[in-house]
N, C-alpha and C positions, 0 to 999 in steps of 0.2 A: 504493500500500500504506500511505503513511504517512496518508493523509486516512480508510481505510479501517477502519484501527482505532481511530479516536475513535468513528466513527463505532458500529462494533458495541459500544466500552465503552458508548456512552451509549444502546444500543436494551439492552441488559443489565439496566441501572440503573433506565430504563423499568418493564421486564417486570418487577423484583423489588419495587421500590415497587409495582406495580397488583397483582400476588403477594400483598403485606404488608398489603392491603387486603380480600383474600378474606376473607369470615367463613360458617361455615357455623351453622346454629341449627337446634335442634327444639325439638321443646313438644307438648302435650295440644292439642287441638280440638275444642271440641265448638260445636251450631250446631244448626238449623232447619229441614226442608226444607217446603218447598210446592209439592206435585206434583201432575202432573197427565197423559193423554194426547191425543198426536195422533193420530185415527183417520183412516185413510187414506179409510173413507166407512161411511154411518150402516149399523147394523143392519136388516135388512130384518124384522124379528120382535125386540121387540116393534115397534107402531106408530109409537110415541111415546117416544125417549128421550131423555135431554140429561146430558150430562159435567160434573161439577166436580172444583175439586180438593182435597185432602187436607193434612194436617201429618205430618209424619215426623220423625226425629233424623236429625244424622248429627254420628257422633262417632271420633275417635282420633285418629291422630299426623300433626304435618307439618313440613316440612323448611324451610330457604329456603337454598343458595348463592348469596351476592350477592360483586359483584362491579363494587362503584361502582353506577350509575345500577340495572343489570342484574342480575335473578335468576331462579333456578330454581328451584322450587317443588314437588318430588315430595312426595304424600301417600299414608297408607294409611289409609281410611275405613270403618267401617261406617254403611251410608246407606237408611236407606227412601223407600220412591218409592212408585207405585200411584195411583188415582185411585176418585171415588165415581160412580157412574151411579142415575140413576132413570127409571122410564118407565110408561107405560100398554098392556099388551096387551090384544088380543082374545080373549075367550073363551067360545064359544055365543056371547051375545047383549049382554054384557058387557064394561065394559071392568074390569082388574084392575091396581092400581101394586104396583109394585115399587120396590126399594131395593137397592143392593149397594154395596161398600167395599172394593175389593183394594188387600193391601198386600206390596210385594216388598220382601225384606230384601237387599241388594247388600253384598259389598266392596269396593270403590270405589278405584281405582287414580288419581288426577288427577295429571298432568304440565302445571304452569302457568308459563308464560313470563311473567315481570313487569318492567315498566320504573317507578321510584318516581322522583321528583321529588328528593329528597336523596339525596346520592351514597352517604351511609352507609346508606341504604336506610329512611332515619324519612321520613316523610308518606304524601303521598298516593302513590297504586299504582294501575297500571292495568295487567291479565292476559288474558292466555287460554292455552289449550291444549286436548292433546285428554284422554279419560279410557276404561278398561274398567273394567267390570265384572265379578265374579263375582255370580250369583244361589244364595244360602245359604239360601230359604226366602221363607216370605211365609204370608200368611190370603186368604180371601174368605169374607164374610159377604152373606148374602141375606135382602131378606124379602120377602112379598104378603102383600096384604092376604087375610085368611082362611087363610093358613099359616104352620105355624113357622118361626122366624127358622133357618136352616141356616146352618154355618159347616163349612168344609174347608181343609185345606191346601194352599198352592202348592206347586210343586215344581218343582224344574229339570228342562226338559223336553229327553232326547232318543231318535230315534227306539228305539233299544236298548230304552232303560227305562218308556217308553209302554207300558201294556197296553191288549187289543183294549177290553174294558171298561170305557169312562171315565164310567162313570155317577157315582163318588162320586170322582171326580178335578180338580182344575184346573193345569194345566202353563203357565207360562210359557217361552221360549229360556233357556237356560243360560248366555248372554252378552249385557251390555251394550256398545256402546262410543260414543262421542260426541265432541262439541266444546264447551267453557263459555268464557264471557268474563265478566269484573267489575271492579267497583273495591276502593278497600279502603285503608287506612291504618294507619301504622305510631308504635307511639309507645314508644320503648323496646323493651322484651320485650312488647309486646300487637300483633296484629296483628287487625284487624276487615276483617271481608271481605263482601262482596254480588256474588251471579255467577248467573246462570244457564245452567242445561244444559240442551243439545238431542242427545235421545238419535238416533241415524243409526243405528241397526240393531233391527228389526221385532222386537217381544217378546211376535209371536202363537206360536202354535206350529203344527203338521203332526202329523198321529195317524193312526196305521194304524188300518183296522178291516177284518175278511177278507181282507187282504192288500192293500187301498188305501190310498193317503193322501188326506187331505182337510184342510182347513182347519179347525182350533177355530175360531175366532174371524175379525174380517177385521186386518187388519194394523193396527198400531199402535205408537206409539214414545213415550217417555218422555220427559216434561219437568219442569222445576224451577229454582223460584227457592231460593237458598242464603242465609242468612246464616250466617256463624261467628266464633267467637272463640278465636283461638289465642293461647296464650305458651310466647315464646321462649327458648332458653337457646342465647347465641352465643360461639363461641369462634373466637379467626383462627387462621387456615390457612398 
């Protein structure tokens, strides 16, 4: 007993020093996205198309709990994503290009696990975690050559709110969610960040029509490189 309580005064003493070193911060963020998708396989109509990608924002608040080397990193984002397609169809006797540019407006939930090189949490930073999403909107714009450019809204798609007539519709899934990793560095109250995400849940959708479903599109998931710049305001814990 008598070795036993030095022993718990000094795991006490321990815990409330690494305690006295918790600091929690937030701040503004705002950043860059470059997106783009993975198709799970080509369109069979048109002939001929090919994927790039896009620039989008993504901007609001983020958090960091550190804790020596160790932090945690909740954010709440608005993020666009989407990507561009062009291609050549067949038609009669002809071929005809096309152009399109969809762009999904997300809230963006990331949960990042970070280990920094200074224990106060200044330098370099190396993260990952996972992230959801919510889908808040989005555009598609179209054009051929010999028609007018068409532009529609996206919408979060589910089966309830699908109508049988999607002639002047485009639906995306109503949920992202994924995994991102990056690096990043800290200097002060600035924190510069570079990550990219890979979105793991399919953002085609499923549409009834006479009482079937069938596939809009073929399956495909969301990708992007990040850069951002946050500052922090930290206060200990």
């Amino acid at each position: 007993m008598k070795q036993l309580l030095p022993l718990l005064a000094g795991s006490l003493l321990v815990a409330s020093g690494a305690q006295a070193q918790a600091t929690f911060s937030v701040g503004p963020r705002v950043g860059l996205n470059i997106s783009s998708a993975q198709f799970t396989r080509e369109l069979t109509y048109p002939e001929q198309v090919s994927y790039t990608s896009r620039p989008g924002v993504e901007a609001g608040l983020t958090s960091t709990l550190q804790l020596g080397h160790f932090a945690v990193q909740p954010s709440l984002l608005f993020s666009q994503k989407g990507y561009r397609s062009a291609g050549d169809y067949l038609g009669f006797d002809t071929f005809t290009h096309y152009e399109e540019e969809v762009s999904l407006n997300y809230l963006t939930l990331p949960l990042n696990f970070a280990f920094t090189l200074g224990r106060n949490g200044q330098g370099l930073q190396v993260f990952a975690g996972p992230y959801v999403s919510l889908l808040v909107g989005g555009n598609h714009t179209s054009q051929a050559r010999g028609f007018d450019e068409r532009a529609e809204k996206v919408k979060a798609a589910t089966l309830a709110s699908i109508d049988d007539n999607l002639a002047n519709d485009r639906y995306a899934q109503r949920f992202d969610g994924g995994l991102q990793a990056g690096v990043g560095y800290c200097l002060k109250g600035f924190q510069l960040q570079a990550s990219y995400s890979l979105g793991l849940r399919n953002s085609a959708v499923q549409f009834r029509y006479n009482g079937k479903v069938y596939d809009n599109e073929p399956a495909y998931y969301n990708r992007a490189f990040q850069v951002s710049l946050s500052y922090l305001v930290s206060s200990k814990s």
